[in-house]
Every structure is written in structure tokens, then in C-alpha cells.
N, C-alpha and C positions, 0 to 999 in steps of 0.2 A: 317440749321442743318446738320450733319453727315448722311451719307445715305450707311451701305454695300450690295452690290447685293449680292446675295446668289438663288440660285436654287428653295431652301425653305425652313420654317419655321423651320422645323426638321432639316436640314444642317445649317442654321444659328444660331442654339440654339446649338449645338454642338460645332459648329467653338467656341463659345461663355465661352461653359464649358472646352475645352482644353484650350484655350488663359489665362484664369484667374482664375480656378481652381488646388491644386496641391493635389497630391495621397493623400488619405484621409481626404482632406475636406468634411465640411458638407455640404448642403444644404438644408433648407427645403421642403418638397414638398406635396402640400395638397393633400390629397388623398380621392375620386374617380381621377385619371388625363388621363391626352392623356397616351396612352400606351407606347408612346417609349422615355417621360422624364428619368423614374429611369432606365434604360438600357443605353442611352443615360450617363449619369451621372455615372454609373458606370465603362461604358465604356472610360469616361473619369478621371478614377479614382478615382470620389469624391464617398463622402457616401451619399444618400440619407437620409433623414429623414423625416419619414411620419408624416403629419397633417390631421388626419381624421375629413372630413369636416361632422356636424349631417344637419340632416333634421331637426331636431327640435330649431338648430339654422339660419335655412333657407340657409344652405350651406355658410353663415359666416367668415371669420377667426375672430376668438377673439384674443384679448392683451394674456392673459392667456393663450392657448395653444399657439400662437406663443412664449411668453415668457418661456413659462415651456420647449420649444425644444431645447433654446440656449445654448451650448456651448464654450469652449475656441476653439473649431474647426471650428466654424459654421461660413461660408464665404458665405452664398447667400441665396434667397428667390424666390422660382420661383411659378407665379403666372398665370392665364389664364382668361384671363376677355373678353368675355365673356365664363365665365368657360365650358369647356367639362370635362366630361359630362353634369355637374348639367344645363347648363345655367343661373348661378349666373353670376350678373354683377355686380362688386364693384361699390358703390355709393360712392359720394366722400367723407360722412365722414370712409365708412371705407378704402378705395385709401387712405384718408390722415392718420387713423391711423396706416397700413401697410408701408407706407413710413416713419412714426415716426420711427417706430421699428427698420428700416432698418437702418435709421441714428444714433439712439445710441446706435444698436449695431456694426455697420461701415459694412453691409451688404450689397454686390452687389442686389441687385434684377430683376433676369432674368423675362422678362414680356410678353410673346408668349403674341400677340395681334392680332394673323393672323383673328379670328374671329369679329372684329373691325365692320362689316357691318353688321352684323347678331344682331339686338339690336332692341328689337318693344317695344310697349307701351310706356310707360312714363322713359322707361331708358333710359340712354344714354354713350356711351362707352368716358370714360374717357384714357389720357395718362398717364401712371406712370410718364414716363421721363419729360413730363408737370408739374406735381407739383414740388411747391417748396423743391428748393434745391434738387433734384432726377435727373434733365441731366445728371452730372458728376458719379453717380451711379446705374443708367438703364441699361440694356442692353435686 
């Protein structure tokens, strides 16, 4: 596989939003998140776009709110598994339903997986870029 060094996770998701993002792209971004995504993103000129994650959906993405956020701007998906704050860990049917999404709507999906080790119980930290058809659209 491809491997870039980078200092950290915050400088590599950057590197990430300037290389492939252009001034006012979207992205989505589920919200509670790490604090220096949508700065981050802005600063790299795209537009954020928030996905308020509920507690009553057990911190979740649904088809539905992913679907009702896309636009004819919307160029990415940035996701955090195992999520900060919530400590939500996509299972993989929903990793494979957020990778659907991504592919028809031709979605980069940025995927901070710095938290990869941090997984107890009965979960297990899955790779975006691992499921099908998502290497060539990971980052």
C-alpha cells in the first residue's frame, strides 16, 4: 500500500484538504468532532457542512441525513472512527453503508483513524480504505 509521513494526524488531514479540495467545496462533517477539522477545512477553503450526530441514534450516520446534506458542491466526507468525542466505532454495516454514499455520490472520504488502537469490547476498528472499492477514494 501507499504510506505518507506526516508529523500528524492534524498535518496530514490538511495536507489532505488543500491537495483535493478547491475554495468552496463542501464537505460533510459530523458534528460533535475533533476541534481543528472545520478550521482546518476552512482554512483550506472548503465549506464545512455539519452532521449532527443524536444520542438517540447512538451517535450513527444515517443514509438520510447524509443524504439530505449533498449538494452539487459536496466533494468529501470526513469521518472519525473511533469517533471523538462520542467514541462511536462504525460497524461495518454502517463503514459499508457510508462508503456506498461516497461512491454514488463520487465522494472523497477523509477518514482520521489516528484513534485505530483505542477499541474494547466486542468492537473492532475497521479501514475505510479496506472496503470495497474505497482505496482509490480514501484518504
Amino acid at each position: 500500500g501507499e504510506c505518507t509521513v506526516v508529523c500528524s494526524a492534524t498535518e496530514g488531514l490538511y495536507a489532505a484538504f488543500v491537495a483535493t479540495l478547491e475554495p468552496g467545496d463542501e464537505v460533510i462533517v459530523p458534528q460533535p468532532c475533533f476541534p481543528w477539522y472545520v478550521p482546518q477545512l476552512r482554512l483550506a477553503g472548503a465549506v464545512p457542512v455539519s452532521l449532527h450526530l443524536k444520542k438517540e441514534d447512538l451517535f450513527r450516520l444515517t443514509r438520510k441525513e447524509l443524504d439530505a446534506r449533498v449538494t452539487s458542491k459536496t466533494r468529501g466526507l470526513l469521518i472519525n472512527s473511533p469517533h471523538n468525542p462520542t467514541g462511536h466505532v462504525w460497524d461495518e454495516e454502517e463503514l459499508t453503508e457510508i462508503c456506498d454514499f461516497c461512491k454514488q455520490h463520487n465522494l472523497v472520504l477523509y477518514s482520521d483513524e489516528v484513534y485505530e488502537r483505542q477499541v474494547f469490547g466486542s468492537h473492532r476498528h475497521l479501514r475505510a480504505a479496506g472496503m470495497p472499492g474505497m482505496k482509490e477514494r480514501t484518504l
